[in-house]
C-alpha positions, 0 to 999 in steps of 0.5 A: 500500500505503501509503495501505490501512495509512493506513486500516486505522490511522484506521478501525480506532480509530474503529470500534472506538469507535463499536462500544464505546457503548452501543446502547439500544432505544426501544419505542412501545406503544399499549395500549388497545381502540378502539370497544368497547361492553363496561363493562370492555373489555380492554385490548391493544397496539394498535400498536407500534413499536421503533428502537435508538438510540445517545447524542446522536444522530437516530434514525428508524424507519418501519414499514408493516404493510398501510394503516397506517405508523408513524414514530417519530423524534427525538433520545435525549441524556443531561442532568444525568445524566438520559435524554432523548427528543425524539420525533415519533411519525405514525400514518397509516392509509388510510381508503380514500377518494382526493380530487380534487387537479387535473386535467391536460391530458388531463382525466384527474382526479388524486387524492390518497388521504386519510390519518387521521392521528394524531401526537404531538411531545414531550420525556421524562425516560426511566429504563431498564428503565421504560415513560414515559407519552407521551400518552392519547386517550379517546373516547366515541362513539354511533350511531343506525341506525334506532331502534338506538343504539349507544354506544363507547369507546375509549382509547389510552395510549402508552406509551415504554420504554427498555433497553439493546439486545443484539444478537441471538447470530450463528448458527453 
């Protein structure tokens, strides 16, 4: 009995610690048209992906939505008074195409699937309540099939938004 009050007197201070700080929500939105061969395409959230995080420590997110993953991970710390985010952010997306990796003693061929695989690592000065440009990727692209050319743009602004994070209301 001795040792359950021992417990309840050491955990209850530190989970009432750990439940006062302050939780904060990180949103990576890719905003952006892909291939478009309109003059002024419009603009849209192409992927998203959000993890709450609290001061000074790793946080980690991992979203899969049919052959696309999204992994945002890295550390949120205040310095100088200022928000921080150290952050990696892999977009991996299932092209559909495996290849040849080995063959075992069977002579079965084992593959390996093939990944497009887009990634951004970075350190960003973050203000609440506000979106931080975190990178951009442009490009231009043109197909010719028969006498037919094709001409495309596409353009991706990722952009990281920090706010305090509320948890949702319990249902009654």
């Amino acid at each position: 009995m001795l040792k359950w009050l021992l417990l309840i007197l050491v955990c209850f201070p530190t989970c009432g610690t750990a439940a006062a700080e302050e939780l904060y929500l990180l949103r990576l939105d890719a905003v952006g048209y892909v291939k478009s061969s309109e003059d002024t395409p419009q603009e849209k959230v192409l992927q998203s992906i959000e993890v709450v995080a609290r001061l000074n420590e790793l946080f980690h997110s991992k979203v899969i939505s049919g052959p696309e993953t999204q992994i945002l991970s890295g550390k949120f710390y205040a310095e100088e008074g200022t928000f921080k985010a150290s952050l990696r952010y892999q977009r991996l997306l299932d092209v559909g195409n495996v290849v040849p990796v080995a063959i075992d003693r069977d002579g079965t061929v084992i593959t390996e699937t093939v990944l497009n695989r887009s990634e951004i690592q970075t350190t960003l000065d973050l203000k609440v309540d506000q979106s931080t440009t975190v990178g951009r990727i442009e490009t231009d692209s043109e197909t010719t099939l028969g006498s037919t050319t094709t001409r495309s743009r596409s353009k991706v602004n990722y952009q990281l938004f920090l706010s305090r994070y509320e948890p949702p209301a319990e249902k009654r």
